[in-house]
Every structure is written in C-alpha cells, then in structure tokens.
C-alpha positions in Angstrom: 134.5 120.7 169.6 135.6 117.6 171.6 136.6 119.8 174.8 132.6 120.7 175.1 129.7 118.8 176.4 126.8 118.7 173.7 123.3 118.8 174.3 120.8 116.5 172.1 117.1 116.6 172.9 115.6 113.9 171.3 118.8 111.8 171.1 117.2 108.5 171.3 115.1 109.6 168.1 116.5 108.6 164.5 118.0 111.5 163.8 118.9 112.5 167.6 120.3 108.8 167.6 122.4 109.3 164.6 123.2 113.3 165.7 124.8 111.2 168.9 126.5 108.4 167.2 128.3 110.9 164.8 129.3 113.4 167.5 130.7 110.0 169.7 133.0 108.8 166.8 134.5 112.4 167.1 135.5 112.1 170.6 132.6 114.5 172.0 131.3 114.6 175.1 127.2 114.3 175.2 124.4 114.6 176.9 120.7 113.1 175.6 117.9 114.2 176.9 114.4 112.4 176.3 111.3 111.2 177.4 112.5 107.7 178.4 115.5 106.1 179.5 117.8 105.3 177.0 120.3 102.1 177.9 121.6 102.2 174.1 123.0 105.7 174.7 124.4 105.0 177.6 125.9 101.9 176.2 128.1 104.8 174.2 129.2 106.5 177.4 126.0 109.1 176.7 125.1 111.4 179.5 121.3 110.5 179.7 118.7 112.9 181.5 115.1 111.9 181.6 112.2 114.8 181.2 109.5 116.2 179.2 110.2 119.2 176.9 107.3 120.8 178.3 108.8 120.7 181.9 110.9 123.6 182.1 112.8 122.5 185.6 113.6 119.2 183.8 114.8 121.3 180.4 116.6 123.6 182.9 119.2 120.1 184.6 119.2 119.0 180.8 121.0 122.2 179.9 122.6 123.0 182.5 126.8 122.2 182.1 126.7 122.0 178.3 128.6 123.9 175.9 125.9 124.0 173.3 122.6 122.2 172.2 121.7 120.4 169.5 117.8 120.5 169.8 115.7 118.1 167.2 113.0 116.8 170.1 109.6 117.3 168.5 106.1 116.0 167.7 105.6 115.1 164.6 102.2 114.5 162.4 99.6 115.3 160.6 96.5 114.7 163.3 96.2 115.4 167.0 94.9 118.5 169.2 97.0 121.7 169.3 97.9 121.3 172.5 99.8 118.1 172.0 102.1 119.7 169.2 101.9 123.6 171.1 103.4 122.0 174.1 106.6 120.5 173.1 106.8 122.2 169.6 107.1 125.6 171.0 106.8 125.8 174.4 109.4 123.1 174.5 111.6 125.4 172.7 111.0 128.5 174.6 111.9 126.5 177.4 115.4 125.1 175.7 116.3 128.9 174.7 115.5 130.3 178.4 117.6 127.6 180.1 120.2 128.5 177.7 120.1 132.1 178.4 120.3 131.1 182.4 123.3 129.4 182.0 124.9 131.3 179.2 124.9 128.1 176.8 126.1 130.3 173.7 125.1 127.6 170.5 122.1 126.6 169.1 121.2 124.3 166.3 117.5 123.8 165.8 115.8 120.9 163.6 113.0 122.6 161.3 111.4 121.5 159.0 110.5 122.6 154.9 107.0 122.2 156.3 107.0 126.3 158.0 106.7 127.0 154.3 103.8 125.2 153.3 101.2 127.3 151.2 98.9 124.6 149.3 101.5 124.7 146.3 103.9 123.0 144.6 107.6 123.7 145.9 110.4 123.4 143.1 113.8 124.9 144.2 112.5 127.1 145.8 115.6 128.8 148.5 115.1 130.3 152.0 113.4 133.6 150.9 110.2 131.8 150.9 108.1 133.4 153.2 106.3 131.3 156.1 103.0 130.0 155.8 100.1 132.0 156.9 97.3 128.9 156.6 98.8 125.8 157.7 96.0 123.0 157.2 97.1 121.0 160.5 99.1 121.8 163.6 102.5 120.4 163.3 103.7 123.1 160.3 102.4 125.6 162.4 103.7 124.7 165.7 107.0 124.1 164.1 107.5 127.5 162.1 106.0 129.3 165.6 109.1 127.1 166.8 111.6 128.5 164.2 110.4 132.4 164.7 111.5 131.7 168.1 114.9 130.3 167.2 115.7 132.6 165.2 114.9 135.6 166.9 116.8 134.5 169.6 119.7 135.4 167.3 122.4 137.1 169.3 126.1 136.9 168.4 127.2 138.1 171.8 125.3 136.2 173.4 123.5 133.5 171.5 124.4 131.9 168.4 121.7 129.7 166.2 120.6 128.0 163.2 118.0 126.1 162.0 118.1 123.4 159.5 115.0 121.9 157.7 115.3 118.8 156.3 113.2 117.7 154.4 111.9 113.1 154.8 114.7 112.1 157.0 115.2 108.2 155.7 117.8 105.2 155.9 117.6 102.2 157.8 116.3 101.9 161.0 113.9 104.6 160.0 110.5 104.0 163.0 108.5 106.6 160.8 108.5 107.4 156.8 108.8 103.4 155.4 107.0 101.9 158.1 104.0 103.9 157.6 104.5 103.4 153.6 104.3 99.6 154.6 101.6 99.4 157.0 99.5 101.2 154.2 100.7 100.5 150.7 97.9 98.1 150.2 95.5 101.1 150.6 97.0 104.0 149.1 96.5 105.6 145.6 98.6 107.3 143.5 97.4 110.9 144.1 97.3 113.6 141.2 99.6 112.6 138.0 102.2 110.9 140.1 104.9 112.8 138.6 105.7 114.9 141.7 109.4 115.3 142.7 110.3 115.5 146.5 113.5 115.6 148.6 114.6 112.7 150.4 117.5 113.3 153.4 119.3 110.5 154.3 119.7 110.2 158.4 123.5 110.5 157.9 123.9 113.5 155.6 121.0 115.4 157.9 123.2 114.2 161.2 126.0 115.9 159.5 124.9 119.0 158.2 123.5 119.7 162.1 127.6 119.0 163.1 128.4 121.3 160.3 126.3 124.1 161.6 127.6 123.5 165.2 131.1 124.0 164.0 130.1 127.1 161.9 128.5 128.7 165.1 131.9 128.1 167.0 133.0 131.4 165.0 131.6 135.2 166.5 129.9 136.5 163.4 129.7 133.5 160.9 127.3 134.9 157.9 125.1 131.4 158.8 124.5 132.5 162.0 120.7 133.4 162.7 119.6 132.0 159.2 117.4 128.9 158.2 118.5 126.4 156.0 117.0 123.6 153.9 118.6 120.3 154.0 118.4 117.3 151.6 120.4 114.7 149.3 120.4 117.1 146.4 119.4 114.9 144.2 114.9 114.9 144.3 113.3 111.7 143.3 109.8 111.0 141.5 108.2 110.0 144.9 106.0 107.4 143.7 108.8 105.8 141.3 110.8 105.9 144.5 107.7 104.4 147.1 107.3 101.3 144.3 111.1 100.9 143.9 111.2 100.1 147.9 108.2 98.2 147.3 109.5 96.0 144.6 112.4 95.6 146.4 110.6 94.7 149.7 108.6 92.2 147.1 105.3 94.4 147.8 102.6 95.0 145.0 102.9 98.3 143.3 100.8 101.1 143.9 98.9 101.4 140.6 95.3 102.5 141.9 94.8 106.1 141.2 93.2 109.4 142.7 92.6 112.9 141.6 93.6 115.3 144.0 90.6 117.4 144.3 88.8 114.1 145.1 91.6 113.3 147.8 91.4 116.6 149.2 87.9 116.1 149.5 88.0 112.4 150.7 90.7 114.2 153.6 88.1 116.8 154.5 84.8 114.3 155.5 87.7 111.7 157.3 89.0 115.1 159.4 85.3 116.1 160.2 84.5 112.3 161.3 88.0 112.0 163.2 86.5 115.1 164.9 83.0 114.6 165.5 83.2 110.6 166.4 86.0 110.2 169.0 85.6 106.4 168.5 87.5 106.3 165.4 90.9 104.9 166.4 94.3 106.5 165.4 94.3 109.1 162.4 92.2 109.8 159.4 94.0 107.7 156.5 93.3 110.6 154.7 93.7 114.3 155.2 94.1 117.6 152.4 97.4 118.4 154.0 98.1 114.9 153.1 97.0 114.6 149.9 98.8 117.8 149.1 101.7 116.6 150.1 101.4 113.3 148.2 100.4 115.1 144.6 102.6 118.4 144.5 106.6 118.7 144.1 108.6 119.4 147.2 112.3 120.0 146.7 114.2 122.8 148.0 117.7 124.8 147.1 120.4 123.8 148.8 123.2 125.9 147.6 123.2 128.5 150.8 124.1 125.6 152.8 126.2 124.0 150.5 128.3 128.0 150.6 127.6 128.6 154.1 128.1 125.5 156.0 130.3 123.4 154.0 127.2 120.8 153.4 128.0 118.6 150.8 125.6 115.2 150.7 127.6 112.7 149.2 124.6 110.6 147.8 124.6 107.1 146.6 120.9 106.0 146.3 120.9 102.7 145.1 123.9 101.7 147.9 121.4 103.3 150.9 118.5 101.7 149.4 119.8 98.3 149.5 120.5 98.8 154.0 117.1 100.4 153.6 115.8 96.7 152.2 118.1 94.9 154.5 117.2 96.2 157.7 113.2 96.4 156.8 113.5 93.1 155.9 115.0 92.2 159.5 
C-alpha cells in the first residue's frame, strides 16, 4: 500500500490515532483529517487537514489526492439531540462517499459499530445475518446503522470498493472514553441484572489492524469481503462486571457490589431521560438511561469467524499483559 496516500478521518481519535501509528510503521503515506489541529500527527510526518465532517467543501480538500480512506470520525453516545449525531454520523458520511466519487478515490473502510443491531436483547454469537434494528432507544445506533446502509450501498467494484467493520468497546491504554468513564462513576454504579453478562472487548491495536486488513483486502477487484459488514473483537468475551472490578482492584478502587434489577434500571433510565429533557438545567447526561441499562445487564459478543476467513483477522489476545499498560497508563 506504501506507494498511496491514506485518508483517516478521525485520526487524532484513539482508534484513528492508532489506525495512523500502524499505517506510519509500514512506510505509508497519510493524511488526518479532524476537527482540531493535531501537532502529535504531524510530529509523524502526518498530512493534517482541519474541518468539520459536516462541511462538505472541507470533506472534499480532505479527500482530495488520496488513494483511499479510512473513515472512523464519529460521535459517539448515549444522550444529545439528533441533530448533533445526524450531522456528522450520516451526513458526514454522505459527504466522505460523494467526495470520493468526485475524485475517483476507489477504497473505503468504514468504522461501525455492533450497536446497528441493537434490538433490546441479549446478543450471544450472533454473526452478520443479524438484521438492523428497527427501534433504536437513543440516537447514536441509529445514526450509525443509517451510516452503514450508506456505506454499504455505495458498494461498487468498478468503481468503489468498501467495508465496514464493527467493533465492538475499543480499549487499551490511553483509552479518553470506556475506563475513564468507568472511573469517574464506579463509586455510583450498580451491578445491573445478574451480573453474569458476557461482552466483547477490542483491544485498540487488534481493531487498528483489522481496518489495515480490510484495506489490503479491498486492493483486489472482486474480493468476497467487499461490500459486507464485519464484527470485530478479541475473540475471547469477558464477564463484564468480573472484568470492570478486576481494573478496579487493580487501580486499588472498591468493588462494585451494590446491586440493581434491570426492570428497575430501565425504569430509573426512563424518569432521568424525561428530566434531562424537560429541565435543561441538568448538566451533562442522565447517569442512567434504558439503552444503558440494557447494555450493562444483557450479553454482547459477536462471531467473528467471517472476518477471521475473509480478511485474515486473527487477534492475538493476551489479557492479563494489556491489562497491566491499561493499569500503567491510568495510573499516570
């Protein structure tokens, strides 16, 4: 790939960051483009270009020159008006594939996420012929599967070449999103449900590499992963709240003992949404939501044996080694 120039959007982001790093150490030439200025990047001899997703002139100088894009820019969360997530979730998106099309930009990798499949219940193993969610409680699953759609029908082997990848709770160290938030609010949480729920983690390295992957698979007219979806993850699902008071041991935190039904939670979710609605006062997000809840009380783990055959992905785990620079650098 090393005679192309690479498009990530969102490369100052911790997976954009690590997408760059690995694509550096192979000798490729790359481009970020972001909200901000990003002097680290540059640092690495990155092409930075300043913009908003949203702005489709600024999307257009972003893409313009490059051989293919790597596109993982999105907002992420579980609260916020529809028109925050609408706008760089799929607009931003629509914007990346017309640019593309202008400048005949012929490779696409899109960051997804397992979330397009939400339906309330528990997910165990299940593969890609999961349909998409038709009721999606809050606006990022929904922006992000409108999103994928998009990707995906953009599907052209002439012409245009994509896949999307989903993986699911990006972590390692450095992480800005998953731990932090499991630390700022440890000392409130509650065990929701039975607390025997299994979920996939995806470490920031093995999820950086699986997007290379599918950029090298897309380098071939007709590969059988072309135009497909993919779930991504460590292969290897963890009991989440084990794993949450494992960290927290670690990080010599108090356990999480304090426990919650999840009809209660769900509950507790719904009057916090309707206050976080109805008193605009309330600062941040609802500690609670039902999306949340679900998520915290139901398994979520996912097949990944078509991207194991079709993309060469092959997550070479070793949990206890990543959770010790997971310790280290939360502890700096």
């Amino acid at each position: 790939m090393n005679s192309s120039r690479i498009l990530v959007t969102g490369g100052g982001g911790f997976l954009g960051r690590e997408i760059v790093h690995q694509l550096r150490a192979r000798g490729e030439r790359v481009r970020s483009f972001g909200r901000t200025p990003q002097p680290a990047l540059t640092a690495l001899g990155v092409e930075v270009v300043a913009g908003d997703l949203a702005d489709a002139a600024a999307v257009e100088r972003a893409v313009a020159g490059c051989d293919a894009v790597i596109h993982t820019a999105a907002k992420a969360g579980i609260w916020g008006p529809r028109d925050s997530y609408y706008r760089p979730n799929v607009l931003g998106t629509q914007n990346v594939l017309a640019a593309m099309r202008r400048h005949g930009v012929a490779r696409l990798v899109y960051t997804s996420t397992p979330s397009v499949v939400y339906n309330g219940a528990s997910h165990a193993g299940l593969d890609e012929s999961q349909p998409y969610g038709s009721d999606f409680p809050c606006y990022y699953p929904e922006t992000k599967a409108l999103a994928e759609q998009a990707v995906l029908a953009a599907q052209d082997d002439g012409k245009l070449r994509v896949i999307a990848l989903r993986p699911h709770l990006i972590w390692g160290a450095g992480d800005p999103h998953l731990v932090p938030r499991i630390l700022a609010r440890a000392h409130k949480l509650r065990i929701v449900g039975e607390g025997k729920n299994r979920v996939d983690l995806t470490h920031v390295r093995h999820a950086a590499q699986a997007h290379l992957q599918a950029l090298e698979a897309l380098a071939t007219s007709r590969h059988p992963a072309a135009g497909r979806a993919f779930f991504i993850s460590d292969g290897n699902p963890v009991l989440l709240w084990d794993w949450i008071n494992t960290l927290l041991h670690r990080l010599k935190r108090p356990a999480i003992t304090r426990r919650i039904s999840l009809p209660a939670a769900r509950t507790a979710g719904l009057v916090m949404e309707l206050l976080w609605r109805t008193l605009p006062f309330l600062p941040g997000e609802p500690p609670m939501t039902r999306f949340l809840a679900t998520e915290l009380a139901k398994d979520h783990w996912y097949a990944i044996a078509a991207a194991r055959r079709d993309l060469g992905y092959g997550p070479k785990a070793n949990l206890e080694a990543e959770m010790d620079e997971l310790v280290t650098s939360s502890r700096g």
